[in-house]
C-alpha positions in Angstrom: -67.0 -27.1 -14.1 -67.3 -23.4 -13.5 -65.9 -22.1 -10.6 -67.4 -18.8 -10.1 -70.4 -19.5 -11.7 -72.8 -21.0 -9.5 -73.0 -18.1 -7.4 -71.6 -14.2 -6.7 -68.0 -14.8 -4.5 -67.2 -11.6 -2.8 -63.8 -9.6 -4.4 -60.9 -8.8 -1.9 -61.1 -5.1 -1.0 -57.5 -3.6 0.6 -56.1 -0.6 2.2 -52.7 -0.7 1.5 -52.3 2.3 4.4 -54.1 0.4 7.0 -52.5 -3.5 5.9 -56.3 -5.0 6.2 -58.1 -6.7 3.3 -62.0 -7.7 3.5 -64.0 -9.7 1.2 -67.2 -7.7 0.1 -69.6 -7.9 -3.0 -69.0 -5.6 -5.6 -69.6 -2.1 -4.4 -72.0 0.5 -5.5 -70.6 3.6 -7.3 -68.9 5.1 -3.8 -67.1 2.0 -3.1 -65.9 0.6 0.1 -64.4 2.4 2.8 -61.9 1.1 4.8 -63.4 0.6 8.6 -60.0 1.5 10.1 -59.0 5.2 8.1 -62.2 5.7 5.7 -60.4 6.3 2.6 -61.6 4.2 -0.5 -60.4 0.4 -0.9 -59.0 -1.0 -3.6 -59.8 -4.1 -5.2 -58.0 -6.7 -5.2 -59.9 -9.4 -6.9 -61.2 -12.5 -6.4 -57.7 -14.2 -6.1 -55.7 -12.2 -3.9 -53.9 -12.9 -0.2 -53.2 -10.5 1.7 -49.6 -10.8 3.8 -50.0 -10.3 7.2 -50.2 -6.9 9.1 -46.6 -6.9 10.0 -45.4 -7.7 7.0 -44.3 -4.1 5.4 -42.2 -5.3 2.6 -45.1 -7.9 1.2 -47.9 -5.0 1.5 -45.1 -2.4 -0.1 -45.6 -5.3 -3.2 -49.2 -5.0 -3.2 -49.0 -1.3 -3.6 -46.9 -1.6 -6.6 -49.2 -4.1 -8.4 -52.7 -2.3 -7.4 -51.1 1.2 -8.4 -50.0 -0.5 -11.5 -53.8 -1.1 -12.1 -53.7 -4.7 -11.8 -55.6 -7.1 -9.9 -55.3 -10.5 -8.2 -57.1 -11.9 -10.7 -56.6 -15.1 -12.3 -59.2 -16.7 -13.9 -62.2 -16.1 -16.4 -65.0 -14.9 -14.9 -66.4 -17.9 -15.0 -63.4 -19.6 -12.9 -62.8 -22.4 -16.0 -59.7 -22.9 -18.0 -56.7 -20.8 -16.8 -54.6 -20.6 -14.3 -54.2 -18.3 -11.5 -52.1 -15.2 -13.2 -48.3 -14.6 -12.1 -47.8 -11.8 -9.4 -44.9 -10.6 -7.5 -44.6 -11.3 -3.9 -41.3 -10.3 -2.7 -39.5 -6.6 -3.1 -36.7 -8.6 -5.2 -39.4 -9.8 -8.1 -40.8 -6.3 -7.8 -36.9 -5.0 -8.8 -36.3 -7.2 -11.4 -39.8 -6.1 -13.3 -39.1 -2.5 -12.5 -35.6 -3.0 -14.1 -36.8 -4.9 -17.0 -38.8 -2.4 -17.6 -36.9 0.6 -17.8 -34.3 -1.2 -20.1 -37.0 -2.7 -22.3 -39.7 0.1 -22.6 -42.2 -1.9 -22.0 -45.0 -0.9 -19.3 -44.6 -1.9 -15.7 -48.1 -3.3 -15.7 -47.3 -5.3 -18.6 -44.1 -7.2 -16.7 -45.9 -7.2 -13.6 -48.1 -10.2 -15.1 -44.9 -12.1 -16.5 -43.2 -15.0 -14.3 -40.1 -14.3 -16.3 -39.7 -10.7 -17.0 -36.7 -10.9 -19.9 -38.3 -13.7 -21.7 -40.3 -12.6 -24.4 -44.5 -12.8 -24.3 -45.7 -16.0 -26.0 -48.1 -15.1 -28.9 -49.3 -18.6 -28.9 -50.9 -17.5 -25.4 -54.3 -16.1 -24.9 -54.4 -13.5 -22.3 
């Protein structure tokens, strides 16, 4: 069964300054604005959860993986076959990627998307 196709779901919009997240439909080339500051949103896909307000370390994560480029995405667009995709959630997964990284050569945003970041990506596994 399709998850997201029977009908449009509404993608996760944040403002990483602010710590607030709202669901909207896809906006129109200006974007959403955040009600709070009025800078541009970011989206954060169909599968994020935002940490709570307070929370500075968890919303310090989400900066990290939206600057990366990457979204809370993790399924087709259609919502069948996969998985939701592996994201850090704590400063100390955020380190080990980072570290990884730099010894590795590999792109942040690349390691960002790994549960493990020293084991090597599976071929076998479509992205």
């Amino acid at each position: 069964m399709c998850h997201y196709a029977d009908k449009a779901y509404k993608l996760h919009y944040a403002c990483v300054p602010c710590r607030v997240a709202f669901k909207r439909h896809p906006g129109g080339p200006g974007g959403h604005r955040c009600p709070r500051c009025a800078t541009p949103m970011s989206c954060a896909g169909r599968d994020f959860a935002a940490p709570r307000r307070r929370d500075v370390k968890a919303w310090s994560v989400v900066a990290a993986v939206l600057a990366a480029g990457l979204r809370y995405e993790g399924r087709e667009p259609c919502g069948c076959g996969r998985e939701p995709k592996f994201r850090p959630r704590t400063r100390a997964q955020l380190r080990a990627r980072r570290a990884a990284a730099a010894r590795s050569g590999t792109p942040l945003a690349e390691l960002l998307g790994r549960s493990d970041p020293e084991a090597p990506e599976d071929p076998a596994r479509c992205r």
